[in-house]
C-alpha positions as CSV (number, residue, x, y, z in Angstrom):
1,X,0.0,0.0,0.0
2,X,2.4,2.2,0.6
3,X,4.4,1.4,-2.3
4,X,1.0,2.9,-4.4
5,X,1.1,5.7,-2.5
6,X,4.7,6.7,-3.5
7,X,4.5,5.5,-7.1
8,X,1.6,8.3,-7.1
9,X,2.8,10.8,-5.0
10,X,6.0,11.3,-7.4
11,X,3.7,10.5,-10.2
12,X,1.2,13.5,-9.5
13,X,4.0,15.8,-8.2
14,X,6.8,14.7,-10.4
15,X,9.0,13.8,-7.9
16,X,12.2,11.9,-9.2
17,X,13.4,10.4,-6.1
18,X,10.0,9.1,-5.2
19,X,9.9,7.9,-8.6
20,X,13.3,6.3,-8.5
21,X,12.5,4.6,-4.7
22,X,9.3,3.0,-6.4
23,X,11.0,1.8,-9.5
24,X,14.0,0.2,-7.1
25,X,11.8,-1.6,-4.8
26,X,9.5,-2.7,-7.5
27,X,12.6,-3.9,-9.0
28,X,13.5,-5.6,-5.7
29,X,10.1,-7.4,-5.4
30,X,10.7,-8.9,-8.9
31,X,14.0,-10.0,-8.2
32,X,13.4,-11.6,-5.0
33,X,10.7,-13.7,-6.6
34,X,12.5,-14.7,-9.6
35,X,15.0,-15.7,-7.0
36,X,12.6,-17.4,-4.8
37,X,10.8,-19.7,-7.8
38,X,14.2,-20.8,-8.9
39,X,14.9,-22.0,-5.6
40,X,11.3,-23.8,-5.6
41,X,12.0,-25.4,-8.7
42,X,15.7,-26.1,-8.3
43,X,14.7,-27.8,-4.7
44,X,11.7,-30.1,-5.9
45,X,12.7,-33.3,-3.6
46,X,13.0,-30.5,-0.3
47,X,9.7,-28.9,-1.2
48,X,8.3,-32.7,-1.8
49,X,9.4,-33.7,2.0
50,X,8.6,-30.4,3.7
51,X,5.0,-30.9,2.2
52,X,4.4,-34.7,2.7
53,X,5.4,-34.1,6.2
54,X,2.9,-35.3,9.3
55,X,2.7,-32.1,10.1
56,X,1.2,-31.0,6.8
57,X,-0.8,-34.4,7.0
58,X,-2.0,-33.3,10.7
59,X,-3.2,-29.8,9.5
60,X,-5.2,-31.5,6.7
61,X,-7.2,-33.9,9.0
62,X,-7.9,-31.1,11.4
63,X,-9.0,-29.2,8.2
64,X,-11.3,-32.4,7.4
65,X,-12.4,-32.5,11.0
66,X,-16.6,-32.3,11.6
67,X,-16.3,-29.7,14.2
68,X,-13.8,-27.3,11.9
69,X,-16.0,-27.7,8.9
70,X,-19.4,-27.2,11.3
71,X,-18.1,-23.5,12.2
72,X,-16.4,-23.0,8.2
73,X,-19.6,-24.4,5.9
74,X,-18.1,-22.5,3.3
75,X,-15.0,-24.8,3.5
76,X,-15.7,-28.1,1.1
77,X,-13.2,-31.0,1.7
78,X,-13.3,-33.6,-1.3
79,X,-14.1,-37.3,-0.3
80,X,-10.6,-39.5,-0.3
81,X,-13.3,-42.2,-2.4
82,X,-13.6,-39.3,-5.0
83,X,-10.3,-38.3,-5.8
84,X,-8.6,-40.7,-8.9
């Protein structure tokens, strides 16, 4: 949000530094998530244990749990017979 606000701010008043700061960390952001996917994609097999860990497997079956989807209806867990 506040990154808007400056892009605007320099926009509207022509204001090269703001400009400049917006434009750098915008440039930042982009790098930082090129950076991050390669590191996702280069790392499949730690990303594959990390997610097939019991803790993962313990956050799904509270997820799946009757009193968790009584207070969340708008929550809709598929049926283990369902999926192929």
């Amino acid at each position: 949000m506040l990154m808007g606000f400056l892009g605007c701010l320099g926009a509207i008043y022509e204001i090269r530094c703001l400009l400049g700061l917006y434009f750098t960390c915008l440039l930042l952001i982009v790098i930082a998530q090129v950076v991050a996917g390669a590191l996702i994609y280069f790392q499949k097999e730690t990303v594959s244990d990390v997610t097939s860990s019991s803790s993962v497997l313990d956050f799904i079956e509270w997820c799946s749990n009757d009193v968790f989807l009584k207070a969340n209806p708008e929550v809709s867990v598929p049926s283990p017979c369902t999926r192929k």
